[in-house]
N, C-alpha and C positions, 0 to 999 in steps of 0.2 A: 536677231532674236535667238538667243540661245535658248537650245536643246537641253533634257536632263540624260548623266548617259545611262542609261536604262533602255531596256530590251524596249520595243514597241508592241502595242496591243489593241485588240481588238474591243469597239464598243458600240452598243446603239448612238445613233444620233437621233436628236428631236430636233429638226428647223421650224426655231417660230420667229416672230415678228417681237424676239424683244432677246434683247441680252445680257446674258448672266456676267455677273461680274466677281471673281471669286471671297467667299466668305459671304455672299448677298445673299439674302433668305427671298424665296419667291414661292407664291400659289399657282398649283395649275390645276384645268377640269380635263381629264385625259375620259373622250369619247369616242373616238374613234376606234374601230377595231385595230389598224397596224397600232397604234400607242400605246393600245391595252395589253395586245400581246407585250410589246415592248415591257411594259410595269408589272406585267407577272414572271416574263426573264429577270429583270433586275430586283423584285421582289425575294426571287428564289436564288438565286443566286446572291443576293446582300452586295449588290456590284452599281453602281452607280450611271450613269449615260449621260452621254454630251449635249449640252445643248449649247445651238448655233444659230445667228440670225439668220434669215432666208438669204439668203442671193437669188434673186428673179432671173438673174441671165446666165445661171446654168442648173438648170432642173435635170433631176436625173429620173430616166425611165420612165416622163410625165408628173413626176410629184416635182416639188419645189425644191432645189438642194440647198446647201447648206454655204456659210460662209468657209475658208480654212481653217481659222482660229477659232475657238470657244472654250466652255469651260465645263470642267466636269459637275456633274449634280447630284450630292446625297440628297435619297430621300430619310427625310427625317418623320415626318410624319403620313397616315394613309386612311383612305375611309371612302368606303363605298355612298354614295348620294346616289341611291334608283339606279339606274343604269351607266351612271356618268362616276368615276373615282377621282376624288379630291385627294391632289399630294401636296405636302410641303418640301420643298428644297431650296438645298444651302450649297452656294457656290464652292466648289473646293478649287481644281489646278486647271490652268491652261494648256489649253494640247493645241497641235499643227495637224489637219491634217492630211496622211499621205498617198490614199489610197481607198476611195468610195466603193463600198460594196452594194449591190443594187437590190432592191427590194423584190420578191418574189414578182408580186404582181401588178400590177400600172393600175392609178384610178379608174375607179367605176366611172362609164358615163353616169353625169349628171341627171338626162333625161330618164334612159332606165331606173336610173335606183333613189327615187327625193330621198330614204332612209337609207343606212349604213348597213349592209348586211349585217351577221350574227358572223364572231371571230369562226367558230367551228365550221360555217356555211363555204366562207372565204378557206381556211383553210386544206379543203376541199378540191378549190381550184387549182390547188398546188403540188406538183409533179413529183417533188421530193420531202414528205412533212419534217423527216427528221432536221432537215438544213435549210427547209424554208424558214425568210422569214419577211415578214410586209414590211416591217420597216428598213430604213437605212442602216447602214451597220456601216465604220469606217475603222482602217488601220492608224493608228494614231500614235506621236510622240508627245510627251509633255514638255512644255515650254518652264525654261527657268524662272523662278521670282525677281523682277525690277531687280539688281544690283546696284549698290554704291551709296554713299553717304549726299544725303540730300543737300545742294546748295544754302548757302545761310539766305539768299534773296529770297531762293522759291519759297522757301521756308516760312517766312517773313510776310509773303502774300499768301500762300494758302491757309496759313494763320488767322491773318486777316482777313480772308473769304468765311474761315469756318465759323469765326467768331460772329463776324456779321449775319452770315446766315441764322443763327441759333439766336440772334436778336429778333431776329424777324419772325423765327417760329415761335419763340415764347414770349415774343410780343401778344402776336395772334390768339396762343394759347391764355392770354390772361393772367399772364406770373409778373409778381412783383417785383418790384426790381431786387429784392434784396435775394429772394428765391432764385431771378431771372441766374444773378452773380454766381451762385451756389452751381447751380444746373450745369452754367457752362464751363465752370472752373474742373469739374466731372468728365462733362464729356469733351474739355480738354487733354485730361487723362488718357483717353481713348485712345489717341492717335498723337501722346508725347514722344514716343520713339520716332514717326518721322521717315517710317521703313516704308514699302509697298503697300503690307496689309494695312496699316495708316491710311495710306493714298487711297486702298480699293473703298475703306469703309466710311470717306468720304464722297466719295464718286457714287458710289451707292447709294446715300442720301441728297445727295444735290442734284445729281443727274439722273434728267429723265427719257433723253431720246435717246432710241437703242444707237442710229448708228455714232454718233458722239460716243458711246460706251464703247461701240467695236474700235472706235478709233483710238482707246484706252486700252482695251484689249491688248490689243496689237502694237504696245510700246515697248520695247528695245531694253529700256534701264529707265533708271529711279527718274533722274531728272527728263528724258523724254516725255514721261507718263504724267511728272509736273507740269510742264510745261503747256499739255497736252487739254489736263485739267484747268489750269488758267484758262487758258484760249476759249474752254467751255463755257466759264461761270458767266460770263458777259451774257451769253443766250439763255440762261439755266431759271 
């Protein structure tokens, strides 16, 4: 999996239980205090943050760590709900990464606290404010875009996976057949090129378990990520 050559850099991570797949658009409800801090750093700064599936079997400092691979995430949109901030983001590049930086301070027991402290309370507990920070933060390289000119086979079947699929949704959806032709002749368009971002922004619509995505993620070149996706659509 190649590298981009570009210097390596520093960024928040979010590990949750679902995976961004670049160009994918996703909602999240950020309540916690470390995440909040996190979205007022990347807020002010106009700097974006990684998000990465969980890994259960290596946590770091008590929180849940992160897979290596993931992808970075503009926010595109922001709005406070009560206590709780609604973002929108859009998958942008994949990064490796190299180098886990640990979050100031380890969860609260469960028992003492059923609520989430106040961010100001917790920051508090913290020895260094100006370099603390609760969440994860990781050294990170970006990973290259899929390379290489797609197979005429894979081609040929994810074709034929996309087009079936879009039968099926605007089956569902109640479109006529003549509308149904129109629609997907369109959102054949989408993905004529046949490149990766092709690939992602079908994988994005078809695919719905995260680790199935990380295992997209984590392709090599064009035709592993085809291939990878096939293998998918039979579960999908």
């Amino acid at each position: 999996m190649g590298a981009d050559d570009e210097q390596t850099l520093i960024i928040p991570v979010f590990p949750l239980e679902l995976t961004l797949l670049p160009g994918e658009p996703q909602v999240l409800r950020i309540y916690e205090p470390r995440y909040k801090q996190m979205l007022d750093d990347c807020l002010l700064d106009e700097a974006p943050f990684g998000l990465c599936l969980i890994d259960p079997f290596h946590p770091i400092t008590g929180w849940a760590g992160p897979h290596l691979v993931g992808t970075t995430a503009r926010i595109t949109e922001h709005e406070e709900v009560g206590s709780n901030h609604m973002i929108e983001i859009q998958g942008q590049r994949r990064f490796r990464i190299l180098k886990l930086i640990e979050p100031s301070l380890p969860p609260m027991d469960p028992v003492q606290h059923r609520v989430f402290p106040d961010l100001e309370s917790l920051l508090q507990l913290v020895d260094d404010e100006e370099e603390g920070r609760l969440y994860i933060r990781a050294e990170v390289e970006f990973l290259s875009e899929p390379q290489g000119t797609l197979k005429d086979e894979l081609k040929c079947e994810l074709e034929e996976e996309w087009l079936s699929f879009l039968d099926i949704l605007g089956n569902h959806n109640g479109m006529s057949s003549e509308i149904l032709e129109e629609w997907k002749g369109a959102q054949l368009t989408t993905v004529n090129d046949w490149d990766a971002a092709a690939l992602w922004r079908i994988a994005s619509v078809m695919v719905m378990d995260a680790n199935d995505k990380q295992s997209l993620l984590e392709s090599e070149d064009i035709d592993e990520l085809a291939g990878e996706l096939l293998n998918i659509f039979p579960r999908s």
